[in-house]
C-alpha positions in Angstrom: -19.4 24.7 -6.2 -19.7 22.0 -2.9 -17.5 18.7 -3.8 -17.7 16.2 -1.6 -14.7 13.9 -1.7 -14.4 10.1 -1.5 -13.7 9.7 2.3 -16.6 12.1 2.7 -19.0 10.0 1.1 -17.9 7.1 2.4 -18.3 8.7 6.2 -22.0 9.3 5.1 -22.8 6.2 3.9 -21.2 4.5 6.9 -23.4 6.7 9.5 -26.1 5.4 6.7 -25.5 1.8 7.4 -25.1 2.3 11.1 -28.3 3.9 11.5 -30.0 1.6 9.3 -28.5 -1.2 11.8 -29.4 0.2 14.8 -33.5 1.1 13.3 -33.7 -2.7 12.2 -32.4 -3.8 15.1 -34.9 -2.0 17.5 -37.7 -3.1 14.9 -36.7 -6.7 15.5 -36.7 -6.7 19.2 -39.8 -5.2 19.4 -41.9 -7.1 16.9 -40.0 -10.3 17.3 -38.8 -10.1 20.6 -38.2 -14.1 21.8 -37.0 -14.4 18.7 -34.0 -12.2 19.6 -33.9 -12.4 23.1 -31.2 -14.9 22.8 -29.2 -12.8 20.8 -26.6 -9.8 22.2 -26.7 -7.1 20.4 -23.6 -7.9 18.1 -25.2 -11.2 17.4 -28.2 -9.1 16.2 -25.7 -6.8 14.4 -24.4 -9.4 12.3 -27.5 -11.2 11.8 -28.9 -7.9 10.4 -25.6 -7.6 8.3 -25.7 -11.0 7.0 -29.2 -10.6 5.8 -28.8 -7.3 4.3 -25.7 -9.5 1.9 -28.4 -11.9 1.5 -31.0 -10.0 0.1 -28.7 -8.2 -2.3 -27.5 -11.0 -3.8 -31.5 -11.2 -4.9 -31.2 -7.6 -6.0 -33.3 -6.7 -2.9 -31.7 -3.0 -1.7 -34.7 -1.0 -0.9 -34.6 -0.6 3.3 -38.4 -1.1 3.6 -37.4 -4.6 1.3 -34.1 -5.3 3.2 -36.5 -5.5 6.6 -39.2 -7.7 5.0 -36.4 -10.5 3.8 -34.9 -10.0 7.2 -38.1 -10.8 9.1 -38.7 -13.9 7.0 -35.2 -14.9 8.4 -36.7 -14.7 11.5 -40.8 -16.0 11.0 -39.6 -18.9 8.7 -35.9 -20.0 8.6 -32.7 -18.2 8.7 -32.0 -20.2 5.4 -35.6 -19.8 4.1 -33.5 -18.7 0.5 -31.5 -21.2 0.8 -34.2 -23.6 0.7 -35.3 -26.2 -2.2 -38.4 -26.9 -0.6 -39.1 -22.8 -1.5 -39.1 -22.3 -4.9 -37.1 -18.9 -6.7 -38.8 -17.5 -9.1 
Protein backbone atom coordinates (compact mmCIF):
# COMPACT_ATOMS: atom_id res chain seq x y z
CA UNK A 1 0.00 0.00 0.00
CA UNK A 2 1.47 3.73 -1.33
CA UNK A 3 1.11 6.36 1.76
CA UNK A 4 1.85 9.49 1.04
CA UNK A 5 3.00 11.57 4.13
CA UNK A 6 2.16 15.03 5.23
CA UNK A 7 5.26 16.92 3.78
CA UNK A 8 4.51 14.97 0.65
CA UNK A 9 1.17 16.38 0.18
CA UNK A 10 2.02 19.49 1.09
CA UNK A 11 5.01 19.58 -1.73
CA UNK A 12 2.13 18.65 -4.22
CA UNK A 13 -0.19 21.08 -3.32
CA UNK A 14 2.52 23.74 -3.35
CA UNK A 15 3.63 22.84 -7.06
CA UNK A 16 -0.41 23.05 -7.35
CA UNK A 17 -0.63 26.51 -6.28
CA UNK A 18 2.51 27.60 -8.15
CA UNK A 19 1.29 26.34 -11.32
CA UNK A 20 -2.05 27.59 -10.85
CA UNK A 21 -0.14 31.17 -10.22
CA UNK A 22 1.99 31.06 -13.04
CA UNK A 23 -1.42 29.76 -15.71
CA UNK A 24 -3.47 32.82 -14.26
CA UNK A 25 -0.88 34.93 -14.51
CA UNK A 26 -0.08 34.30 -18.31
CA UNK A 27 -4.07 34.40 -18.75
CA UNK A 28 -4.14 37.89 -17.33
CA UNK A 29 -1.45 39.37 -19.40
CA UNK A 30 -2.75 38.15 -22.35
CA UNK A 31 -6.35 38.99 -22.08
CA UNK A 32 -5.88 42.00 -19.96
CA UNK A 33 -2.66 43.09 -20.97
CA UNK A 34 -2.69 47.26 -20.05
CA UNK A 35 -4.23 46.23 -17.31
CA UNK A 36 -1.09 44.47 -15.99
CA UNK A 37 1.50 46.07 -17.79
CA UNK A 38 2.21 48.15 -14.90
CA UNK A 39 2.52 45.35 -12.75
CA UNK A 40 6.06 43.08 -12.29
CA UNK A 41 5.46 39.87 -12.07
CA UNK A 42 5.48 39.70 -8.18
CA UNK A 43 3.08 42.42 -8.14
CA UNK A 44 0.93 40.17 -10.38
CA UNK A 45 1.84 37.24 -8.03
CA UNK A 46 0.32 38.76 -5.11
CA UNK A 47 -2.48 40.30 -6.78
CA UNK A 48 -3.38 36.76 -8.10
CA UNK A 49 -2.80 35.56 -4.34
CA UNK A 50 -4.84 38.12 -2.83
CA UNK A 51 -7.70 37.41 -5.01
CA UNK A 52 -7.56 33.82 -4.71
CA UNK A 53 -8.10 34.72 -0.41
CA UNK A 54 -10.84 36.88 -1.63
CA UNK A 55 -12.81 34.63 -3.42
CA UNK A 56 -12.61 31.93 -0.77
CA UNK A 57 -13.85 33.94 1.74
CA UNK A 58 -17.12 33.75 -0.76
CA UNK A 59 -16.70 29.97 -0.80
CA UNK A 60 -15.43 30.48 -4.46
CA UNK A 61 -12.51 27.48 -4.84
CA UNK A 62 -13.15 26.07 -8.20
CA UNK A 63 -9.88 27.45 -10.54
CA UNK A 64 -12.18 28.13 -13.61
CA UNK A 65 -14.31 30.36 -10.52
CA UNK A 66 -11.01 31.62 -8.83
CA UNK A 67 -10.11 33.22 -12.61
CA UNK A 68 -13.59 34.70 -13.27
CA UNK A 69 -13.62 36.73 -9.58
CA UNK A 70 -10.07 37.60 -10.43
CA UNK A 71 -10.86 39.13 -13.84
CA UNK A 72 -13.65 41.15 -12.30
CA UNK A 73 -10.84 42.59 -10.04
CA UNK A 74 -9.41 43.64 -13.00
CA UNK A 75 -12.66 44.77 -15.60
CA UNK A 76 -14.51 46.41 -12.60
CA UNK A 77 -12.64 47.34 -9.33
CA UNK A 78 -10.05 45.64 -7.33
CA UNK A 79 -12.62 46.09 -4.40
CA UNK A 80 -15.64 45.38 -6.64
CA UNK A 81 -16.68 42.83 -3.35
CA UNK A 82 -15.98 45.16 -1.27
CA UNK A 83 -18.41 47.42 -2.66
CA UNK A 84 -21.96 48.70 -1.22
CA UNK A 85 -22.90 50.05 -4.42
CA UNK A 86 -22.79 46.01 -5.54
CA UNK A 87 -25.10 44.17 -3.78
CA UNK A 88 -24.22 40.27 -2.05
CA UNK A 89 -26.61 38.08 -2.44
Amino acid sequence: MLIIQRHQKAAFAALQRDRFLDQTAAYLRRWHGPACEALSDAELRAFIEEGVIRAGRYGVTLEHHVVQFIDWMLDVDPGFDADPAHPRT
